[in-house]
N, C-alpha and C positions, 0 to 999 in steps of 0.2 A: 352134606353140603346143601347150601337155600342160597336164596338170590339174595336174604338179606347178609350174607357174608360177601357179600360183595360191596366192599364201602369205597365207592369213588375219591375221598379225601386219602386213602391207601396210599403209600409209595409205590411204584414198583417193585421196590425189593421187600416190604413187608410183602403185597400179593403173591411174590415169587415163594415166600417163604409158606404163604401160605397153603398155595398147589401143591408144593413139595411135600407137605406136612399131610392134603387131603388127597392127591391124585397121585404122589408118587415120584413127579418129574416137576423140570423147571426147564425156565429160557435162558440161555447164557448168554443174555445184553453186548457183553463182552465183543462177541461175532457178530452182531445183528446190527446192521447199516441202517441209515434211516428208508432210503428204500425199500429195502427188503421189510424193515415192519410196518409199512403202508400196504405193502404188497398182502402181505400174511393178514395184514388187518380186514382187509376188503374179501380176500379168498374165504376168512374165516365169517365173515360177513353173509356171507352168498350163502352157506351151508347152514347159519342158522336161522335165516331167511326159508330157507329147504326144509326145516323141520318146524318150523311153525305153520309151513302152511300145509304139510302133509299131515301133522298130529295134532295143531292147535296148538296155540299158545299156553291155554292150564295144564294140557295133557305134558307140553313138553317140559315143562319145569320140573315134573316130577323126573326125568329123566337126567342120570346123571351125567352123562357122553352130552349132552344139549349144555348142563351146567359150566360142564369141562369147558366148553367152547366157550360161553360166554366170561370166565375166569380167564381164560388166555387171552380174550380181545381186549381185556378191558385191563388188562396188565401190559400188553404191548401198547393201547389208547394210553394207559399211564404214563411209560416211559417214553414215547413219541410228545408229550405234553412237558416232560421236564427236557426233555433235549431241546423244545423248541425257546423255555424260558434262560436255559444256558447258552442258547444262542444269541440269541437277545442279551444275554450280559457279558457276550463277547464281543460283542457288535459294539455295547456300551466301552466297552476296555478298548477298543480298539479306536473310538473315537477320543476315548481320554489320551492315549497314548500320543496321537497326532497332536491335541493341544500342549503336551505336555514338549513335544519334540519342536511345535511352534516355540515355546517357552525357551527353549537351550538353542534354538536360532537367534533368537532376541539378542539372548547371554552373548552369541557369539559375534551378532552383530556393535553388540557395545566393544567385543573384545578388538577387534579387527579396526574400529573408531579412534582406541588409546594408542593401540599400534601406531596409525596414522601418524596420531598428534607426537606421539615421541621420535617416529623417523621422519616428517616433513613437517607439520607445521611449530615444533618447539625449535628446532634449530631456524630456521627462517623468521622466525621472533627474535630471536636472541640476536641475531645479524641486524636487524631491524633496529632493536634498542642500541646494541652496541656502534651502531653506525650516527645516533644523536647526539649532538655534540652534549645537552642537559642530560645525557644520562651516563655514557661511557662505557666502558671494559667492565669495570668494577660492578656497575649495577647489572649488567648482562652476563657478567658472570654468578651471579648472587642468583636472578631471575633462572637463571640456567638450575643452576643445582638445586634451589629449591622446587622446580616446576618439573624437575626433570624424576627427584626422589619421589614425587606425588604420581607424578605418570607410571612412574615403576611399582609402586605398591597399586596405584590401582590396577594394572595389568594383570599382575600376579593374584588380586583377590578376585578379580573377571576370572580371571583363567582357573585359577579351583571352582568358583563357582559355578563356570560352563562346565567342569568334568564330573563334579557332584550330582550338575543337574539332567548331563548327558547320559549317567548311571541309572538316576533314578526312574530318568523317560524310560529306557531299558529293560529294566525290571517291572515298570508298569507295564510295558508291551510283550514282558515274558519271554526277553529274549536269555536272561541267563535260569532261566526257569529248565531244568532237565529231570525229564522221570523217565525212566525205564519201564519199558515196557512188558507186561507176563502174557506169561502163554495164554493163549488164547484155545478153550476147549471146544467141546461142541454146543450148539445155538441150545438145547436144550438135551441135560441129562435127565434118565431113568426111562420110564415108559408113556410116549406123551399118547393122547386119543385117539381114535382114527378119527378122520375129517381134518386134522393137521399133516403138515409138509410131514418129512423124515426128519429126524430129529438134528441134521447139521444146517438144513437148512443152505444147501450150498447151490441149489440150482432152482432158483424161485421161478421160473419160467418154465416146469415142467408142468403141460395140461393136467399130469395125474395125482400132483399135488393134493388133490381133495378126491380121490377119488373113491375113498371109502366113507361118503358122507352119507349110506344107508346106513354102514355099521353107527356112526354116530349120533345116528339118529333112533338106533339102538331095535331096527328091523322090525320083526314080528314079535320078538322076546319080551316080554313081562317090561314093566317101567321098575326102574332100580338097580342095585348089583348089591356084589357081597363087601363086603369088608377087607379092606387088606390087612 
């Protein structure tokens, strides 16, 4: 392992794959709050801050426990970086939704307009005409049925149009969106370094969270380790 495998354009789950693949172990995102990987980010921070300036920065690269730490900061910095850009495109969706639900108030205010005009103002016309002695029964009755079948079909094409467009705001805002949920394992499986939490990661507030950050800094023993 070298610092030049460490590629910042990474996903977190290729980097994940790829600790798995050189250290052994991984993070299971899956459990990991966004606090909590701020929290781990800065602890893990503090500890490689602690071995550079106990060994020196060239000395500690060659150090693989030093490495280990900086693959896990820079994999939880990853995925703290894509949760923030999916936030931001939730923040987007959720403002499209309100436009979209502006839009089906619209629909509904044309709906609730035709209403109107077919229960107060098309009868009160027709009384209107039918009351002129130039116009009569005959033509208020004419005016009637034809203004009356126009009001009715557009009603009816309002009203699908508000339920089409009431679905569609809907599903833009993810309301018939449903996924089930999986279990959720531990924050990190296999054997992660010392100068990291435990591996569930369940109580990020424990002082002794890093408290093996001599061992990863890898003590008095030789720079290196063996092979697994």
């Amino acid at each position: 392992m070298n610092l030049k495998d460490i590629n910042p354009k990474s996903t977190a789950k290729k980097m994940n794959s790829l600790m798995e693949s050189r250290f052994g172990f991984k993070i299971d995102f899956s459990k990991l709050s966004h606090a909590k990987a701020v929290h781990l980010t800065n602890r893990i921070t503090e500890n490689i801050n602690k071995i550079r300036h106990s060994y020196g920065v060239h000395t500690a690269e060659r150090n693989p426990k030093y490495l280990e730490l900086l693959m896990i900061r820079e994999s939880l910095t990853t995925w703290l970086q894509e949760r923030r850009i999916i936030r931001e495109g939730e923040i987007g969706r959720a403002e499209a939704a309100l436009a979209a639900k502006d839009m089906v108030d619209s629909i509904q205010d044309m709906v609730e307009k035709v209403s109107k005009m077919q229960a107060e103002q098309l009868p009160s016309l027709v009384d209107t005409i039918r009351d002129q002695s130039q116009m009569g029964e005959e033509t208020a009755n004419q005016f009637k049925t034809t203004m009356g079948q126009l009001l009715t079909d557009l009603a009816t094409t309002l009203s699908q149009a508000r339920e089409a467009a009431d679905n569609s705001a809907r599903q833009l805002a993810g309301e018939q969106v449903s996924t089930p949920m999986s279990g959720m394992g531990d924050t990190m499986s296999g054997n992660p370094p010392a100068g990291i939490p435990d591996a569930d990661m369940t109580d990020m507030d424990d002082e002794d969270d890093f408290a093996a950050v001599d061992a990863a800094a890898g003590g008095t023993e030789p720079m290196g380790r063996e092979k697994r």
